[in-house]
C-alpha positions as CSV (number, residue, x, y, z in Angstrom):
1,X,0.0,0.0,0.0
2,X,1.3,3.3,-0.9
3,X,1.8,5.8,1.6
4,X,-1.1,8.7,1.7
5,X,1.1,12.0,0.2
6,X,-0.3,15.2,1.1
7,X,0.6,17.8,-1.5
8,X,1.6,20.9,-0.2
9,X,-1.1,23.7,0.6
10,X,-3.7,20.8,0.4
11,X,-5.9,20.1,3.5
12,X,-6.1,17.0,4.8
13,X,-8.8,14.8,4.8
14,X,-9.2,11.6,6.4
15,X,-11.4,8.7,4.8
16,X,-15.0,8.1,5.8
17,X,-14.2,4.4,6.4
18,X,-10.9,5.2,8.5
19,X,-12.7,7.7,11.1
20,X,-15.6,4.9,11.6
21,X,-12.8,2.4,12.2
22,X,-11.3,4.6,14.6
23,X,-14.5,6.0,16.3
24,X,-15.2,1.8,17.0
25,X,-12.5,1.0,18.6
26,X,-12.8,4.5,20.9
27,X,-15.9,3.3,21.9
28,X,-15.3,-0.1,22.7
29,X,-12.5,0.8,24.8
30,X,-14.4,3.1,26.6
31,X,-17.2,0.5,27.0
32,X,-14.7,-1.8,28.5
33,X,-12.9,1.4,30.6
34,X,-16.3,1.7,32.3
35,X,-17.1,-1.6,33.1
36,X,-13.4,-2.9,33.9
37,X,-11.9,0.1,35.8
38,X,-13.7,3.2,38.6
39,X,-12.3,6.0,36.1
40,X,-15.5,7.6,35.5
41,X,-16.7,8.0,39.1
42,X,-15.4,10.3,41.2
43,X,-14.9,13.7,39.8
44,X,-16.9,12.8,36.5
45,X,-19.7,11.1,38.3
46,X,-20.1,14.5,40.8
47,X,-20.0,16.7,37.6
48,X,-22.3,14.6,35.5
49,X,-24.4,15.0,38.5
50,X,-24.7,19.1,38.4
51,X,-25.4,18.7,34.7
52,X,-27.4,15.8,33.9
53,X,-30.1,16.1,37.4
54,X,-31.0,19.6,36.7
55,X,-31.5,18.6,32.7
56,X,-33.4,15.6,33.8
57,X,-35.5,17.7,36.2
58,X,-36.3,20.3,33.7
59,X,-37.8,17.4,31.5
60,X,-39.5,16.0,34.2
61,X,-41.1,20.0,34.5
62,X,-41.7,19.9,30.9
63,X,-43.4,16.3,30.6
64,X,-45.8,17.6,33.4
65,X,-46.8,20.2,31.8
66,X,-47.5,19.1,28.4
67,X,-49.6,16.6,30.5
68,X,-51.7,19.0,32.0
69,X,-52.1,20.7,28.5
70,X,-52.8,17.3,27.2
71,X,-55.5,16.8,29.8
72,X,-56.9,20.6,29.2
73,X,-57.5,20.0,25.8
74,X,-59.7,16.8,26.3
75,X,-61.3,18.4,28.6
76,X,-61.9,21.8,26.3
77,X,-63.2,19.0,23.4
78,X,-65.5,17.3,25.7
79,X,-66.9,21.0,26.6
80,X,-67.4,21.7,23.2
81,X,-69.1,18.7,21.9
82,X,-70.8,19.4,25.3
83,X,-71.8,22.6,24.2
84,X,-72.5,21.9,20.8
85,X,-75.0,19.3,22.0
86,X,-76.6,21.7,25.0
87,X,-77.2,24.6,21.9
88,X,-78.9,21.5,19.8
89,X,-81.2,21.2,22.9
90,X,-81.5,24.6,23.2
91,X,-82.8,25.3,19.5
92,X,-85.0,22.4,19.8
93,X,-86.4,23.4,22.9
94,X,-86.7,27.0,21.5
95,X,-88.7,25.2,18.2
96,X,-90.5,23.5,20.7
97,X,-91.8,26.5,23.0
98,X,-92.9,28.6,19.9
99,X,-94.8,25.7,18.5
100,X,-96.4,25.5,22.0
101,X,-97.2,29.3,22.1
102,X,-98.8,29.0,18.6
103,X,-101.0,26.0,20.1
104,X,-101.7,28.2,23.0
105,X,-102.7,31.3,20.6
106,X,-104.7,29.1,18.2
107,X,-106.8,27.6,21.2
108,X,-107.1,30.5,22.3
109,X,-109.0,31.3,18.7
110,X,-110.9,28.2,19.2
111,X,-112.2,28.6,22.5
112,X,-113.3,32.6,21.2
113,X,-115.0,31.2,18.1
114,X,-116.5,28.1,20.2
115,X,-118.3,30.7,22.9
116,X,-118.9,32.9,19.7
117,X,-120.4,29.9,17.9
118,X,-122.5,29.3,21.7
119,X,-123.8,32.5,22.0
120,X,-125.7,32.5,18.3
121,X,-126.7,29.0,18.3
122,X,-129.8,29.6,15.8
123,X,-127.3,30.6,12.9
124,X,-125.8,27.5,11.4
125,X,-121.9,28.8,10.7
126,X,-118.5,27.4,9.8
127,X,-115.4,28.2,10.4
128,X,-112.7,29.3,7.8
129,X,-108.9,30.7,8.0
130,X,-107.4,33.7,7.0
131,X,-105.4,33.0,4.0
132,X,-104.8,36.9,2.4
133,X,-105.6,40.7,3.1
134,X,-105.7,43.8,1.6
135,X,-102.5,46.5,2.9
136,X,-102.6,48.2,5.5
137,X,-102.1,47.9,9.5
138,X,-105.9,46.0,9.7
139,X,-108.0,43.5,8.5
140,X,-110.4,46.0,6.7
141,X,-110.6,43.5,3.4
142,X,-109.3,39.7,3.7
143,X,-109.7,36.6,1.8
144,X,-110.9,33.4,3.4
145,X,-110.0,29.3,2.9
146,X,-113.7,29.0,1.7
147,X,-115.5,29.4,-1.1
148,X,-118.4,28.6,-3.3
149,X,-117.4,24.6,-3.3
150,X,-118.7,25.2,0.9
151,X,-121.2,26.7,0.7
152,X,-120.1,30.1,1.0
153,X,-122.4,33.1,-0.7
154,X,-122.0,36.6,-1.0
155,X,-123.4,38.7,1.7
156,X,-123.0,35.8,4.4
157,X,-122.0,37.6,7.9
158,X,-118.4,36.9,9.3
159,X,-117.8,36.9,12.8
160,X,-115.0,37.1,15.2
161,X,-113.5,37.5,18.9
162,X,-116.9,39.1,20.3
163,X,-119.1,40.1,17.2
164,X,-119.6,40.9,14.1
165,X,-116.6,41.5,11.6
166,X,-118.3,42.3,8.3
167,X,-119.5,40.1,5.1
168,X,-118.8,38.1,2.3
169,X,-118.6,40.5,-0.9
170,X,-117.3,38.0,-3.2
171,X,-116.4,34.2,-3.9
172,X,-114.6,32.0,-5.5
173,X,-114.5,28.1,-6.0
174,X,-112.1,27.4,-2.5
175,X,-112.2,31.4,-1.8
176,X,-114.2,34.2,-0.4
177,X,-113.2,38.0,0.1
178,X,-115.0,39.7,3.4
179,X,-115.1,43.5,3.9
180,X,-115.0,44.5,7.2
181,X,-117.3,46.9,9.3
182,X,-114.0,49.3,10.1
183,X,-114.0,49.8,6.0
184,X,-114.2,53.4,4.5
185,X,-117.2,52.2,2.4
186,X,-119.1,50.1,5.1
187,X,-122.6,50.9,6.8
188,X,-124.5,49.1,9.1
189,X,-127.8,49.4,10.1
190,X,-127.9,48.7,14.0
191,X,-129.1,49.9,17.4
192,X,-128.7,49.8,20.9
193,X,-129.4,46.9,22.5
194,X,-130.9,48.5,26.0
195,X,-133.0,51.4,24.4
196,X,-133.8,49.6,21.0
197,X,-133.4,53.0,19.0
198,X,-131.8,53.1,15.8
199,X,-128.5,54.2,14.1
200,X,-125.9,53.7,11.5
201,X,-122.3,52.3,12.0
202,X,-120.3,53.7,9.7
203,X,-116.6,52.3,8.9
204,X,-113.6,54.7,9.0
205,X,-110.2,53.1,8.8
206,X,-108.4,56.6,10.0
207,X,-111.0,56.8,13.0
208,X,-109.7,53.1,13.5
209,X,-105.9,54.2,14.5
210,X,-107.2,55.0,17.5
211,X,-109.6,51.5,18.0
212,X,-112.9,53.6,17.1
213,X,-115.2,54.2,14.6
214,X,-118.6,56.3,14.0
215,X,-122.1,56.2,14.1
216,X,-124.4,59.0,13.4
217,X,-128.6,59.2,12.9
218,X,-129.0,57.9,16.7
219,X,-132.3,59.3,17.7
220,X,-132.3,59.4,21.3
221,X,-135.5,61.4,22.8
222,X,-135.4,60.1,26.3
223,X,-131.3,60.2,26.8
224,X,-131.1,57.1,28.0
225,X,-128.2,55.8,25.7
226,X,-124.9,56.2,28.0
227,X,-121.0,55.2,27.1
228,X,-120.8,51.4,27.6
229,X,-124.2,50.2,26.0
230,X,-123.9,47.4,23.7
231,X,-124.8,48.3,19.9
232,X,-125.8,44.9,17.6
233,X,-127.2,44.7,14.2
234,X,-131.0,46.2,13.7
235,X,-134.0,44.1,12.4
236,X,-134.1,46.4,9.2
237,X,-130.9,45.4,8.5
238,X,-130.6,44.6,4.5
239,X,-126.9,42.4,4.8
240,X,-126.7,41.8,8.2
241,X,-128.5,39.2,10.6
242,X,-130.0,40.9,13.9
243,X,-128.7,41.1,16.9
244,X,-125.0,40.2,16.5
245,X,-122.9,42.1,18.8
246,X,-120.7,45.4,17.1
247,X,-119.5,47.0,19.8
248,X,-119.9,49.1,22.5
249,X,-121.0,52.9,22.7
250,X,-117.4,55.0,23.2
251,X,-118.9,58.3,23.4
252,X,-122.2,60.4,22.3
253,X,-123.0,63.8,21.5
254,X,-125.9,65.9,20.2
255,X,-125.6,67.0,16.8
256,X,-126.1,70.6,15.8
257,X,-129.8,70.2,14.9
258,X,-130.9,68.7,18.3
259,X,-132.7,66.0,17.3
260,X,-130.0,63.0,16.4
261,X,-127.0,62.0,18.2
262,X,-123.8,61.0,17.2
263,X,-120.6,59.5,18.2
264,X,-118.1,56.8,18.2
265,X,-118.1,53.4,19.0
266,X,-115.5,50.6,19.9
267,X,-115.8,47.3,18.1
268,X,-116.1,44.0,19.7
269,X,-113.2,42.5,17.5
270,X,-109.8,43.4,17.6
271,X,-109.0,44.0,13.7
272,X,-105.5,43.8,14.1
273,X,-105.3,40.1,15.4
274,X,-107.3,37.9,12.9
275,X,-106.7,34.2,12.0
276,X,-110.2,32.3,12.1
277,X,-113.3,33.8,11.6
278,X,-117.0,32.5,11.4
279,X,-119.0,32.4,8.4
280,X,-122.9,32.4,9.3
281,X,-124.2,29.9,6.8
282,X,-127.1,32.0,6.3
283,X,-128.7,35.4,4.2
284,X,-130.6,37.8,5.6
285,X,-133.2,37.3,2.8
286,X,-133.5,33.3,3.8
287,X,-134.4,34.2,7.8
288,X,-138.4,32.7,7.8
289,X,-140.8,35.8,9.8
């Protein structure tokens, strides 16, 4: 084997396989050192100790708290499946309650329409739904769920809540349209129910903002109509049945010739708040004398 020659200003390199040979037998002999000879305790052992114990503690530090991170983060996804699940229950609990509410409200309806339907036993009636309106903040004009195919006829008297809400004034196959007593264009022959005398409801939707509307022509001699007498429809009525409930007298004043009265009265239904309604099966032209 030749000898290695290093050429001037060259830097020496040793082989790969020459420093692995040489780096085995430095650890073997070491190996052996340690388990042979007492070389490494001592001095070594006491300095190993100041570096390796405090490393060794430090991991020890370290491993515990990645732990307790370890165990926060279960715990943070267990929470939030937790509270993923909890605002599951909540929405359907939510669902729930408003279906509830709308139950209430509906029976509510029912048990007004039912009493309704009690107090005017002679008129055959069915009920029907709310399915359309006209604009505005009341029901003034509304479609119905029933139509022709039921039965339904124009003129027919609609009720609601307390009383009277108006009639039909057209129909369709499944469909009816009702105009309401608080309309611009609505009169209704009617009277009070203590005195018996005579007067004309009149509709007026801007009266209405404030939960009235008129009457006018009341002929009251004796002054014995007062503010709280009931007002239902009049015998001479030509659309409406007698004696369903309108409203109730608000307030009353002479008018400038002295002899009639007029005044304002508030309606037995709330107009705002309509979903069922009554539909008396019966025209005023078919009541028997």
């Amino acid at each position: 084997m030749s000898p290695i020659v290093r050429k001037k200003g060259e830097k020496f390199t040793l082989p790969g396989k020459y420093l692995l040979f040489i780096l085995t037998i430095l650890c073997t002999a070491l190996v052996l050192l340690t388990f042979n000879t007492k070389i490494f305790s001592g001095p070594l052992s006491a300095a190993a100790g100041y570096i390796v114990v405090p490393f060794e503690e430090g991991i020890s530090v370290v491993g515990s708290w990645l732990a307790g991170r370890s165990e926060e983060l279960v715990q943070i996804r267990e929470l939030i499946a937790r509270n993923e699940e909890l605002e599951k229950q909540v929405d359907e609990l939510t669902i729930e309650n408003t279906r509830l509410q709308q139950d209430r409200y509906e029976l509510t309806n029912l048990r007004e329409l039912y009493n309704l339907d009690a107090q005017y036993d002679e008129y055959e009636k069915t009920g029907a739904r709310i399915i359309a309106r006209d604009s505005g903040n009341w029901f003034h004009a509304f479609v119905i769920n029933k139509g022709a195919m039921d039965g339904i006829a124009v003129d027919m008297n609609v009720m609601a809540g307390s009383g009277l809400v108006g009639r039909v004034v057209d129909v369709g196959p499944n469909w009816a349209k009702v105009k309401a007593i608080i309309s611009d264009d609505s009169n209704v022959s009617a009277m009070v129910l203590s005195s018996a005398d005579r007067m004309v409801v009149s509709g007026n939707l801007k009266l209405y903002a404030s939960g009235v509307i008129e009457f006018s022509q009341l002929v009251d001699s004796d002054d014995v109509v007062v503010e709280g007498d009931k007002v239902v429809t009049s015998d001479i009525s030509d659309k409406y049945l007698p004696g369903i409930l309108i409203g109730y007298i608000n307030s009353i004043a002479p008018d400038a010739n002295n002899l009639t009265k007029s005044g304002c009265i508030t309606p037995a239904v709330d107009f705002e708040h309509l979903e069922e309604v009554l539909v008396i099966m019966q025209l005023k032209q078919t009541i028997p004398e």
